[in-house]
C-alpha positions as a Markdown table, in Angstrom:
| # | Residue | x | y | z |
|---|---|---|---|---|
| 1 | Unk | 125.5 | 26.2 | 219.0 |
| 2 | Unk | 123.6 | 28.3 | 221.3 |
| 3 | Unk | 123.9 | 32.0 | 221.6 |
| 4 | Unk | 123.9 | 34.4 | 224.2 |
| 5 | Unk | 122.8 | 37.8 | 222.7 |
| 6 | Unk | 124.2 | 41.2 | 224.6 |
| 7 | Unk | 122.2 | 44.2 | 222.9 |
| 8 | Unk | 119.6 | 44.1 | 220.1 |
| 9 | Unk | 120.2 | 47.5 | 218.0 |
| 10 | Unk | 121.7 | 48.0 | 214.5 |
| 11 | Unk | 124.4 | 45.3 | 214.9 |
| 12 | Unk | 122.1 | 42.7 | 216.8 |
| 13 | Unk | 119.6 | 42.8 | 214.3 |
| 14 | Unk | 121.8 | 42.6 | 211.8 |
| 15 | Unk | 123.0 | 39.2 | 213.4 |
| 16 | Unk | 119.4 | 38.4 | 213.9 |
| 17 | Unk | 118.9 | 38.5 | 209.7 |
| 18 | Unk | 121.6 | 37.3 | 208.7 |
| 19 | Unk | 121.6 | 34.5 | 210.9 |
| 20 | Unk | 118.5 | 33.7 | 209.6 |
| 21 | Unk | 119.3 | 33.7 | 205.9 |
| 22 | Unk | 122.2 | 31.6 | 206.1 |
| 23 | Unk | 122.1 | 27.5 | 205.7 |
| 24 | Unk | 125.7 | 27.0 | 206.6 |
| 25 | Unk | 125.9 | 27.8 | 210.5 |
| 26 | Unk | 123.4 | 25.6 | 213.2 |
| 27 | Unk | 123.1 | 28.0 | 215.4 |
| 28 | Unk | 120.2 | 29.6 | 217.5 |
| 29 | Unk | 119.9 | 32.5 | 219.6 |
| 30 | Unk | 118.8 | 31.6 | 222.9 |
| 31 | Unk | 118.2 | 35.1 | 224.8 |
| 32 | Unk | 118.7 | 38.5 | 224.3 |
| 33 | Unk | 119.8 | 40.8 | 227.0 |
| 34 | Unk | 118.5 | 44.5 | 227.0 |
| 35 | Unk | 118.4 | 47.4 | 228.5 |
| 36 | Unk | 114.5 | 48.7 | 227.8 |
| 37 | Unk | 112.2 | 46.0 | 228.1 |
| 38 | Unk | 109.3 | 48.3 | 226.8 |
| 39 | Unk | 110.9 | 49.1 | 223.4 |
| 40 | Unk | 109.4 | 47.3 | 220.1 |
| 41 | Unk | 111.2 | 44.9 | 218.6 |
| 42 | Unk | 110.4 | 42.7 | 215.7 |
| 43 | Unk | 111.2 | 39.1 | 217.7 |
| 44 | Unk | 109.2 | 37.6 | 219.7 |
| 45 | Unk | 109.2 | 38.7 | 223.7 |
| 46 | Unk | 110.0 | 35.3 | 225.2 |
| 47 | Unk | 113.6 | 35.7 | 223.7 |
| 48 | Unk | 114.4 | 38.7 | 225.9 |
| 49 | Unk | 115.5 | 39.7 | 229.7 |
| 50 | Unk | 116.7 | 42.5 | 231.3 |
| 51 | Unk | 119.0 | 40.0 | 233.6 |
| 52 | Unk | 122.8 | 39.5 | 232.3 |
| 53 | Unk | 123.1 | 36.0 | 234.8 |
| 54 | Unk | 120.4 | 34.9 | 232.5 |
| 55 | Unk | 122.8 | 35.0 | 229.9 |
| 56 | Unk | 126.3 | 34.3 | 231.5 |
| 57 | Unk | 124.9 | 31.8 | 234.4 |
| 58 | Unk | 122.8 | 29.4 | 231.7 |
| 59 | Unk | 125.4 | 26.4 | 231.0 |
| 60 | Unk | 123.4 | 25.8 | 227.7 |
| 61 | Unk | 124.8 | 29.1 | 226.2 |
| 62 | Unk | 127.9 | 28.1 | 224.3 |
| 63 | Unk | 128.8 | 31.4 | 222.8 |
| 64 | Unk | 128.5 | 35.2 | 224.6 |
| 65 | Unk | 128.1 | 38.0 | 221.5 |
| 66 | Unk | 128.2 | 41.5 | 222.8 |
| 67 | Unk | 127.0 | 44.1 | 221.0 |
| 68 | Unk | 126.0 | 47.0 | 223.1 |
| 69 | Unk | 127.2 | 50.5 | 223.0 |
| 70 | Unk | 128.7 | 51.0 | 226.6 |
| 71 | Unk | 132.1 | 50.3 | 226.9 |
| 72 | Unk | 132.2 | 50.1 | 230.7 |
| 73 | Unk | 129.3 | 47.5 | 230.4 |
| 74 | Unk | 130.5 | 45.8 | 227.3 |
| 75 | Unk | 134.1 | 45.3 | 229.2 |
| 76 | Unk | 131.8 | 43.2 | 232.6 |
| 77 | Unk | 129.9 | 41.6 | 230.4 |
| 78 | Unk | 133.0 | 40.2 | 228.0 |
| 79 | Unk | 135.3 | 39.4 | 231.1 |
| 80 | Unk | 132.6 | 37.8 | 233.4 |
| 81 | Unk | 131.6 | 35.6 | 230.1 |
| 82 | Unk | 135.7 | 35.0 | 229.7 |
| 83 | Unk | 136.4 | 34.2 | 233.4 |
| 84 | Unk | 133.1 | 31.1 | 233.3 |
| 85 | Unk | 135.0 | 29.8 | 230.0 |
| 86 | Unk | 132.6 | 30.7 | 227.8 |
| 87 | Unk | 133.9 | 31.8 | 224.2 |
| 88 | Unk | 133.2 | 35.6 | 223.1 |
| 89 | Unk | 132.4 | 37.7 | 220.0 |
| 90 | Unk | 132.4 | 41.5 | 220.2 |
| 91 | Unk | 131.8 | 44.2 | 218.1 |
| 92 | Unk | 132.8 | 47.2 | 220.5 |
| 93 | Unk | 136.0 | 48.5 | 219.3 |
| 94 | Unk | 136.4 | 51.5 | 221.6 |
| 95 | Unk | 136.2 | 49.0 | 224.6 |
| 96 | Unk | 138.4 | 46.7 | 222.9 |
| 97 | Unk | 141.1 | 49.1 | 221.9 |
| 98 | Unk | 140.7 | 50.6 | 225.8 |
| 99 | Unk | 141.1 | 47.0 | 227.2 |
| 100 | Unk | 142.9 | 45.5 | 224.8 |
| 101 | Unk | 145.9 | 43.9 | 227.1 |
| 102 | Unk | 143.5 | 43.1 | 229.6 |
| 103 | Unk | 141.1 | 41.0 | 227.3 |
| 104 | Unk | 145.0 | 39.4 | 226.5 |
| 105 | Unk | 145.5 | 38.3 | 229.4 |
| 106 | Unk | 141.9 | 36.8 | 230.5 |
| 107 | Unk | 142.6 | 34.5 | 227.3 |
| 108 | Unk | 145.7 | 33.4 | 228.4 |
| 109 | Unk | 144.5 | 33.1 | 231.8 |
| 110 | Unk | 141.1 | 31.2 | 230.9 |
| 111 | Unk | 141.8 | 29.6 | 227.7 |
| 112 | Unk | 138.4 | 31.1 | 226.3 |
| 113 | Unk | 138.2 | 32.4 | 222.5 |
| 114 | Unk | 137.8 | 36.0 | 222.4 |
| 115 | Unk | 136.9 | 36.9 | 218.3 |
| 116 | Unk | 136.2 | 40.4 | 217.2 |
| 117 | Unk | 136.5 | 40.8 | 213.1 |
| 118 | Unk | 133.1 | 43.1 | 213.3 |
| 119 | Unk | 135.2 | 45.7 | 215.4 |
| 120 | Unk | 137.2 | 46.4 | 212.4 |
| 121 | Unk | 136.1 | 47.8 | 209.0 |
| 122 | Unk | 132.8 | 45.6 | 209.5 |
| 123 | Unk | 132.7 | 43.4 | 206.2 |
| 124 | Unk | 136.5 | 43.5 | 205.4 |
| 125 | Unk | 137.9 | 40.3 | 207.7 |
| 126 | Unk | 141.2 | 42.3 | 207.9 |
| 127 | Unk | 142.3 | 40.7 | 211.6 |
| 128 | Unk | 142.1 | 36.9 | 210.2 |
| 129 | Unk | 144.1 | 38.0 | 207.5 |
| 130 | Unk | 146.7 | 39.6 | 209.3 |
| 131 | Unk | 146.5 | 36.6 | 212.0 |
| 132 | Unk | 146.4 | 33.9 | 209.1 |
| 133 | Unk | 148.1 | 34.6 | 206.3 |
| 134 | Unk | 150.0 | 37.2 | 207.9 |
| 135 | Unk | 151.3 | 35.6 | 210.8 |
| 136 | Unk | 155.6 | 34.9 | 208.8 |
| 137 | Unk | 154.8 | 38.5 | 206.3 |
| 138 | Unk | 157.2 | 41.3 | 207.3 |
| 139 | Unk | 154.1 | 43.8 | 207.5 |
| 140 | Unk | 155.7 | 47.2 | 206.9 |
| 141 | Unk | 152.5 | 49.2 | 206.8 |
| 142 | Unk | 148.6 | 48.8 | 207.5 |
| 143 | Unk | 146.3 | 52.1 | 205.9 |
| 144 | Unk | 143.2 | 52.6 | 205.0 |
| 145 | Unk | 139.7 | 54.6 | 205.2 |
| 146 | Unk | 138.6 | 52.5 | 208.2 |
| 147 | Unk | 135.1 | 54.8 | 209.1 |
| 148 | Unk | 132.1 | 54.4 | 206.8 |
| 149 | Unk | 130.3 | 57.5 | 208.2 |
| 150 | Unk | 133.1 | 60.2 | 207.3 |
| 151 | Unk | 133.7 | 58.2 | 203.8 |
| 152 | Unk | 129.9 | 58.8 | 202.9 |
| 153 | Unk | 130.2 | 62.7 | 204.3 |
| 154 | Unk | 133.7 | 63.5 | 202.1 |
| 155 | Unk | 132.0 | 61.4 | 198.9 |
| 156 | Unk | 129.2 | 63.5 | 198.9 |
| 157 | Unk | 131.3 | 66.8 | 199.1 |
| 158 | Unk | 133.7 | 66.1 | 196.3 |
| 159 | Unk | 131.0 | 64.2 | 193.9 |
| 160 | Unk | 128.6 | 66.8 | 194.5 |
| 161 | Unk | 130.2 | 70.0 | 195.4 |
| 162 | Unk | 128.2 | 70.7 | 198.2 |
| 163 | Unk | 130.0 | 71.8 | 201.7 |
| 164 | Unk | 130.4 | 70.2 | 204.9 |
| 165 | Unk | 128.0 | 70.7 | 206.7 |
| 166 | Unk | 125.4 | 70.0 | 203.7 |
| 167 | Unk | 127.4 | 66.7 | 203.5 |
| 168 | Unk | 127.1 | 66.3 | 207.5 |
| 169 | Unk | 123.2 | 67.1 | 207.0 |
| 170 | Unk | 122.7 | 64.3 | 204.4 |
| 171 | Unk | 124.5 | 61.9 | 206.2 |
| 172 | Unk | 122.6 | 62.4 | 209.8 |
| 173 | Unk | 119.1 | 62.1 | 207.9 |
| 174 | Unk | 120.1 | 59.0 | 206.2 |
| 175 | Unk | 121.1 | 57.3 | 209.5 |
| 176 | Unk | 124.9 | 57.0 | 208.5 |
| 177 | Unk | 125.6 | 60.1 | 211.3 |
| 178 | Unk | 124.5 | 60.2 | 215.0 |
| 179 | Unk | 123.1 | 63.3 | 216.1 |
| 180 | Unk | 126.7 | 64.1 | 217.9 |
| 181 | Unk | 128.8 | 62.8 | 215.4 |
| 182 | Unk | 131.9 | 63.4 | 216.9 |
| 183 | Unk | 132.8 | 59.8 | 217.4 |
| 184 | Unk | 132.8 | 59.9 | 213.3 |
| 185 | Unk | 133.7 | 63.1 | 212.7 |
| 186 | Unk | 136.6 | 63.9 | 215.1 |
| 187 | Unk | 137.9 | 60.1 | 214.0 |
| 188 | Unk | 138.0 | 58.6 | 217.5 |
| 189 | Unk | 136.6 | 55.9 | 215.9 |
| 190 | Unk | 139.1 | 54.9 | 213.2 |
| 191 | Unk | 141.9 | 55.5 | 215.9 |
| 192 | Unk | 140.1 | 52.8 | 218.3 |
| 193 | Unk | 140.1 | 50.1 | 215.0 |
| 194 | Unk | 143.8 | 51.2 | 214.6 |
| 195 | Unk | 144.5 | 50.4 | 217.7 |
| 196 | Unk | 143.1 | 46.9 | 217.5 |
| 197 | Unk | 145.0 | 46.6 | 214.4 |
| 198 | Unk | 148.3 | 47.6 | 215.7 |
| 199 | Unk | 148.6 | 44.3 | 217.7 |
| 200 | Unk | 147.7 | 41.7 | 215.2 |
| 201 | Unk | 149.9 | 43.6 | 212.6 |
| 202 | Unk | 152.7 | 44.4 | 214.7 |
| 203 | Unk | 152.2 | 42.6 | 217.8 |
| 204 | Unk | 152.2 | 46.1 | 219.9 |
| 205 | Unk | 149.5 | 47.2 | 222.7 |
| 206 | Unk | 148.9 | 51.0 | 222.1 |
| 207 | Unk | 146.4 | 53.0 | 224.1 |
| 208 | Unk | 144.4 | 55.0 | 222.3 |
| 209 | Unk | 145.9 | 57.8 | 224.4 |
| 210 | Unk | 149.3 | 57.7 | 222.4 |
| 211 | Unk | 147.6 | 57.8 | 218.9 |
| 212 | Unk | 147.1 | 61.1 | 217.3 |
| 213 | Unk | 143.5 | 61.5 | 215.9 |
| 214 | Unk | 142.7 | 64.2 | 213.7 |
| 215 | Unk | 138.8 | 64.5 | 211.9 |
| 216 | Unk | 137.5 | 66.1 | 209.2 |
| 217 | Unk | 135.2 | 68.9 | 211.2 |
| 218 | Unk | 137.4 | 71.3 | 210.1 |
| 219 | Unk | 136.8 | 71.0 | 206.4 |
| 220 | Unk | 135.9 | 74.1 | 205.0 |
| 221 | Unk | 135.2 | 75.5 | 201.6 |
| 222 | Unk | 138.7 | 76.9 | 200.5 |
| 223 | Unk | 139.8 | 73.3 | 201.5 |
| 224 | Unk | 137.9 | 71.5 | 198.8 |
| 225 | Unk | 138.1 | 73.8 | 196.6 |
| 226 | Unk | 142.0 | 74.0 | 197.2 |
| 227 | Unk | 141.5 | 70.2 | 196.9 |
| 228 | Unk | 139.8 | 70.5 | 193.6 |
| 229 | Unk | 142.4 | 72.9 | 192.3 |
| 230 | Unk | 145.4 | 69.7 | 192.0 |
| 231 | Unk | 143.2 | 67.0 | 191.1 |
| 232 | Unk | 142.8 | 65.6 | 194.6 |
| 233 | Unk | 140.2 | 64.3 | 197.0 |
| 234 | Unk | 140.0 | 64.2 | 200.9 |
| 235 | Unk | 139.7 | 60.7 | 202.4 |
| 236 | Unk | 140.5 | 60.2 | 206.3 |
| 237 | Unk | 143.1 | 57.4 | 206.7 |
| 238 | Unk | 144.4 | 55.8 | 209.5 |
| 239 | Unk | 147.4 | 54.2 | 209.2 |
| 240 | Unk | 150.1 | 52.0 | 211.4 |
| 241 | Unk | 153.8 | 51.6 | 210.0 |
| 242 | Unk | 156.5 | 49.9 | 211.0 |
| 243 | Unk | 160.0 | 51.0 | 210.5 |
| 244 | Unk | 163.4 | 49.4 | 211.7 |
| 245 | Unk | 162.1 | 48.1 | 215.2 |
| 246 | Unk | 159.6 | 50.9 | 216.0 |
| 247 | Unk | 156.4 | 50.8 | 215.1 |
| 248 | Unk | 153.7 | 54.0 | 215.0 |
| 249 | Unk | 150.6 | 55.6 | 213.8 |
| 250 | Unk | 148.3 | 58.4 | 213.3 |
| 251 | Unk | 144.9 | 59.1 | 212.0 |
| 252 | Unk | 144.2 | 62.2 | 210.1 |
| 253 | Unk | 142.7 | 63.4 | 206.6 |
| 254 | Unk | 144.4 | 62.8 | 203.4 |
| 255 | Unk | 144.8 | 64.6 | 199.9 |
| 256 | Unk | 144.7 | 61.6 | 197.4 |
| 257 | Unk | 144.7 | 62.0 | 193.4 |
| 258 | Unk | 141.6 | 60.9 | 191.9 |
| 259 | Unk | 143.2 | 57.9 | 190.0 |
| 260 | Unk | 144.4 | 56.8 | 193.4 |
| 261 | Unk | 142.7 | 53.9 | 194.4 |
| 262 | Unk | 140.9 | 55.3 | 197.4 |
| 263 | Unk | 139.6 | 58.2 | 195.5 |
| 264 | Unk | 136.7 | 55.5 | 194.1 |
| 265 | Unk | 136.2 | 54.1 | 197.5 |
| 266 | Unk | 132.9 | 56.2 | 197.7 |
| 267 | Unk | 129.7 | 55.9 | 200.5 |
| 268 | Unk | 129.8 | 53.8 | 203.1 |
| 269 | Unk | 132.6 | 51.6 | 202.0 |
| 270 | Unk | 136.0 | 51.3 | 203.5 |
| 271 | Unk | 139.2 | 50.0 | 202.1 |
| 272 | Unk | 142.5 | 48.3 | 203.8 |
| 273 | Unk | 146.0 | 48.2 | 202.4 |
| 274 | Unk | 148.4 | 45.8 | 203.3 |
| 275 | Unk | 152.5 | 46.6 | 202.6 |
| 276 | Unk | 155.0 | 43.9 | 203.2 |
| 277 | Unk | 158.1 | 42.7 | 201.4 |
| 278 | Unk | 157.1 | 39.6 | 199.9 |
| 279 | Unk | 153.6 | 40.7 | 198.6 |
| 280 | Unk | 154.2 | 44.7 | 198.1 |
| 281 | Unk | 150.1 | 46.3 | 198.1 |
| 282 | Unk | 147.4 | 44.6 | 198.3 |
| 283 | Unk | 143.9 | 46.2 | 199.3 |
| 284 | Unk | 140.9 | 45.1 | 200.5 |
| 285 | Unk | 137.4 | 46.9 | 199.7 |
| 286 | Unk | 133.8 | 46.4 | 201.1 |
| 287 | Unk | 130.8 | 47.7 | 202.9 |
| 288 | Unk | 132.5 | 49.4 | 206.4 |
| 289 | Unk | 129.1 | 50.2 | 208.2 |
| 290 | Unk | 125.8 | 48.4 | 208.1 |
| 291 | Unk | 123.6 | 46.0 | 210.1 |
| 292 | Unk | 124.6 | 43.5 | 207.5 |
| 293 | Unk | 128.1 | 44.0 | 206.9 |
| 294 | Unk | 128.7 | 44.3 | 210.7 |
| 295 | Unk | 126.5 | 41.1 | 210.8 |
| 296 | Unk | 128.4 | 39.2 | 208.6 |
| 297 | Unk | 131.5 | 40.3 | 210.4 |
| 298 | Unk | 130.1 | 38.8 | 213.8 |
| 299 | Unk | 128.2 | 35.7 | 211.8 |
| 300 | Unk | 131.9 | 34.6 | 210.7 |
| 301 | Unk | 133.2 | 35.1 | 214.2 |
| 302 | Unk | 130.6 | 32.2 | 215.6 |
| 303 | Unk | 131.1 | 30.1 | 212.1 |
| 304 | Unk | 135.2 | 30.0 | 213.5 |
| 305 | Unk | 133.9 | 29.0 | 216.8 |
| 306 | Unk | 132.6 | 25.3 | 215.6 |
| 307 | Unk | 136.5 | 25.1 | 214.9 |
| 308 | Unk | 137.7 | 25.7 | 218.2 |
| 309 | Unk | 139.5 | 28.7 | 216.5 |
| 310 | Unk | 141.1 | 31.9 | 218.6 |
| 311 | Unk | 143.5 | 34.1 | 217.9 |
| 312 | Unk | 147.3 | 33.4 | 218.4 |
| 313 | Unk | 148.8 | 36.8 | 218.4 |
| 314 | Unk | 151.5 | 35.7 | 216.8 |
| 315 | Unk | 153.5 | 39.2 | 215.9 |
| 316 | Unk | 152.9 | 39.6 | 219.8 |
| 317 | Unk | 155.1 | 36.4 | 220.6 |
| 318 | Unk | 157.7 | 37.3 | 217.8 |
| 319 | Unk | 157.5 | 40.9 | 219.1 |
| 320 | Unk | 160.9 | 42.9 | 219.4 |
| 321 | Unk | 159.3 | 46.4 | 218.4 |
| 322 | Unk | 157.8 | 49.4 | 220.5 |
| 323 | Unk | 156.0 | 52.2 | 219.6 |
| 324 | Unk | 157.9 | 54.8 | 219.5 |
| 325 | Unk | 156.8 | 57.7 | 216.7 |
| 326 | Unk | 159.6 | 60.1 | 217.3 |
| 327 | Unk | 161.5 | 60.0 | 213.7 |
| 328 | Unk | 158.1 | 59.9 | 211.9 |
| 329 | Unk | 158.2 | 62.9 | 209.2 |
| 330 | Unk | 155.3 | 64.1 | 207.9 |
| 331 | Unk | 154.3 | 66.4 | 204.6 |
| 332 | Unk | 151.6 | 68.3 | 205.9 |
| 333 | Unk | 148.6 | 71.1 | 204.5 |
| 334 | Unk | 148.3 | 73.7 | 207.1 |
| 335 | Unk | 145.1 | 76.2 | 206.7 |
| 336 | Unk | 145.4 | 78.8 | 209.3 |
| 337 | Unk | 143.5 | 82.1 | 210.0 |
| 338 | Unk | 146.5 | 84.7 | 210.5 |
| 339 | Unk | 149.9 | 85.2 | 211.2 |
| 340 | Unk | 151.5 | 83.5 | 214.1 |
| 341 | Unk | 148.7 | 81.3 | 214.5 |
| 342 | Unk | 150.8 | 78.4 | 213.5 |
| 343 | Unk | 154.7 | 78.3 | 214.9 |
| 344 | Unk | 156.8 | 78.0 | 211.9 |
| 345 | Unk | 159.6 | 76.7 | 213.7 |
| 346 | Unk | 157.7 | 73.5 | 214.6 |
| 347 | Unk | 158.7 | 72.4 | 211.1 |
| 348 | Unk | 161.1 | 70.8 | 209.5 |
| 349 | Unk | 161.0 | 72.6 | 206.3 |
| 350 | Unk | 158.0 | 74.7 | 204.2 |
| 351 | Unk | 157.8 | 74.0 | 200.8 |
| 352 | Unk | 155.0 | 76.1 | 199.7 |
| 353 | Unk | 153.0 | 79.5 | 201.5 |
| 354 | Unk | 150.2 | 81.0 | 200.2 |
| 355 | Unk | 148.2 | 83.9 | 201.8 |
| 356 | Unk | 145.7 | 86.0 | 200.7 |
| 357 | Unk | 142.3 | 87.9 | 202.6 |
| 358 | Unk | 140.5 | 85.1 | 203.1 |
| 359 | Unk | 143.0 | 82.4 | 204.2 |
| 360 | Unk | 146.7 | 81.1 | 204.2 |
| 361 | Unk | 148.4 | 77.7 | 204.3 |
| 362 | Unk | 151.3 | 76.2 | 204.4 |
| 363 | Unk | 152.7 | 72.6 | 203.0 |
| 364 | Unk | 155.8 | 71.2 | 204.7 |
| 365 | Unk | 157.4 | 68.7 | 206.4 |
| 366 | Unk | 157.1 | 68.1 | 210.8 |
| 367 | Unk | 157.8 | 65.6 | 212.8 |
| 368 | Unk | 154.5 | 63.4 | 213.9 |
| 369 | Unk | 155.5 | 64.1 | 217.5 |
| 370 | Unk | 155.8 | 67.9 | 217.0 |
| 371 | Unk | 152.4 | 67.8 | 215.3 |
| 372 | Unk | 151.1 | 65.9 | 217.9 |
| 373 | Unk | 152.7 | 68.2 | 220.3 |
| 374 | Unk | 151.8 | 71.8 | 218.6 |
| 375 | Unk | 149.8 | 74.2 | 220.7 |
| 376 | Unk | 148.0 | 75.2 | 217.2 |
| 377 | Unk | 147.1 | 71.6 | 216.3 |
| 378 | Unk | 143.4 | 72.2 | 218.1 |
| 379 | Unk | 142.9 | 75.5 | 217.2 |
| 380 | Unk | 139.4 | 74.9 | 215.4 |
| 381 | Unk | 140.4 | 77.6 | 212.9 |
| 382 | Unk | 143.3 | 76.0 | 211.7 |
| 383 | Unk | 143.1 | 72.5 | 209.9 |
| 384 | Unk | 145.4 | 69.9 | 209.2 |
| 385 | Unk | 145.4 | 67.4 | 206.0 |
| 386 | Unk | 148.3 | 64.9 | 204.9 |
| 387 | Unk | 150.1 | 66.2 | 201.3 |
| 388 | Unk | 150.9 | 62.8 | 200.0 |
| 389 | Unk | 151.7 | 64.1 | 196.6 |
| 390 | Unk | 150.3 | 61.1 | 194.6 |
């Protein structure tokens, strides 16, 4: 097989390396479009150009991987390489989950394989399984710590006591954490893997508009210490649920016990667990960021394409839900500043208050819509954390 490569950062030379080490998969990369011409790279300068046609218009180039970091761009580069036939295999899941039903329907149209396992939780190949073994299931819930770069900054605060923004520090000098980190940090990104997720689990197209998305920025000392205090542990989870024939989802932070089995999901790792009737929990754990992990993810997207395999979107065909997350109750944390910062009447019910000089909270029940709704919910002084109780 020959590949057409679209980007050569982390991700591409990840692919590059591990394409390299394996014995199992005949393929070569052909060129490699970029963006700088004048930048270093450790492969040889015939293999690049600065021309996308190169790429897209070549008849010899089997397979189109994108793997840039512009979503605009990635979105022309994936359709024009859809709309000539040629099969695709992304890694951009904010594009993705943007785009999603339009991608859909350039498959159906064009009959060209669109694979994208490294857009979600890198080394975890959570999409074929929901696609494959899946596919019959009755899926009532998909969860999980689905962002490597927040996982390594709440690891390093509860193993090692240190704040947030020590933990933020640590992660931006070891290259886990962009300079802005709010893609990480504010969980956009989790929410645009959620989204993906949301159609091959539940066969539903959500924009990422509709999702709430809550980080862990907010995180301050009298939450992990409030944390420590019951045995618990912040993770960030996103999760997507199906109940009756509605299906929803949210991404926020989590308290979780520390025998729970995310509390030992540590660094850069993620975890996904799947909840159905026929085969209750089952989880999934492995390296969620990574040139390698991502990689692997992509190198296993090619390997399906000597099959002729694509996805089916079965739960799409079988489809009789909608998204709808008005019933959805939630037991919250709420950390606020003063009084009537927060609007008690938003809730259900409040189980537990606490105030003193230097901060109050409350734990109670509200609906996901009212949270989402709330005019407090972005105040940056107040913070918001799932109570799961476990």
């Amino acid at each position: 097989m020959k590949l057409g490569l679209f980007g050569f950062g982390c991700v591409g030379q990840g692919l590059w390396k591990v394409l390299h080490e394996t014995k199992g998969i005949r393929a070569d990369i052909k060129r490699i479009c970029i963006k700088h011409p004048d930048k270093q790279r450790p492969v040889p300068g015939h293999f690049f150009t600065t021309n996308p046609l190169d790429i897209l218009d070549d008849p010899e180039v089997d397979i189109v991987v994108e793997l840039i970091d512009d979503a605009e761009a990635a979105f022309a580069i994936v359709s024009a390489a859809l709309e000539r036939g040629k099969a695709v295999v992304s890694a951009n899941k904010k594009m993705i989950a943007h785009r999603l039903p339009e991608l859909y329907s350039l498959q159906q149209k064009t009959g060209a394989p669109f694979l994208y396992e490294g857009a979600c939780c890198a080394s975890i190949p959570i999409i074929r399984n929901l696609e494959e073994y899946y596919d019959n299931d009755l899926l009532t819930s998909v969860e999980g710590i689905f962002n490597g770069t927040t996982n390594v900054i709440l690891s390093k605060i509860f193993d090692e006591n240190i704040s947030f923004r020590e933990a933020l520090a640590y992660a931006q000098a070891n290259g886990f954490a962009e300079s802005d980190p709010s893609l990480d940090v504010d969980a956009f990104d989790p929410k645009f893997k959620l989204c993906i997720l949301l159609l091959h689990a539940f066969g539903v197209f959500v924009a990422p508009e509709k999702v709430l998305n809550l980080g862990v920025g907010r995180i301050n000392d009298f939450d992990i210490q409030f944390a420590q205090s019951r045995g618990q542990v912040i993770k960030l989870i996103a999760r997507c649920y199906r109940e009756s024939d509605k299906v929803g989802g949210y991404c926020i932070p989590r308290f979780v016990h520390r025998k729970h089995r995310y509390a030992n999901v540590r660094n850069e790792y993620n975890a996904v667990t799947l909840e159905s009737a026929f085969s209750e929990h089952q989880t999934f754990v492995g390296k969620g960021a990574g040139d390698k992990a991502t990689g692997c993810a992509v190198l296993s997207d090619i390997s399906a394409l000597r099959y002729q395999y694509k996805y089916e979107y079965r739960k799409f065909s079988q489809n009789g839900t909608f998204f709808d997350i008005t019933d959805t109750e939630l037991k919250v944390y709420v950390r606020h500043a003063f009084e009537g910062q927060v609007d008690e009447a938003d809730f259900i019910s409040i189980e537990e208050r606490y105030s003193s000089a230097n901060a109050r909270y409350w734990i109670g029940k509200i609906r996901l819509q009212q949270l989402q709704q709330a005019r407090w919910l972005f105040d940056p002084e107040v913070n918001v954390v799932e109570w799961s109780g476990v």
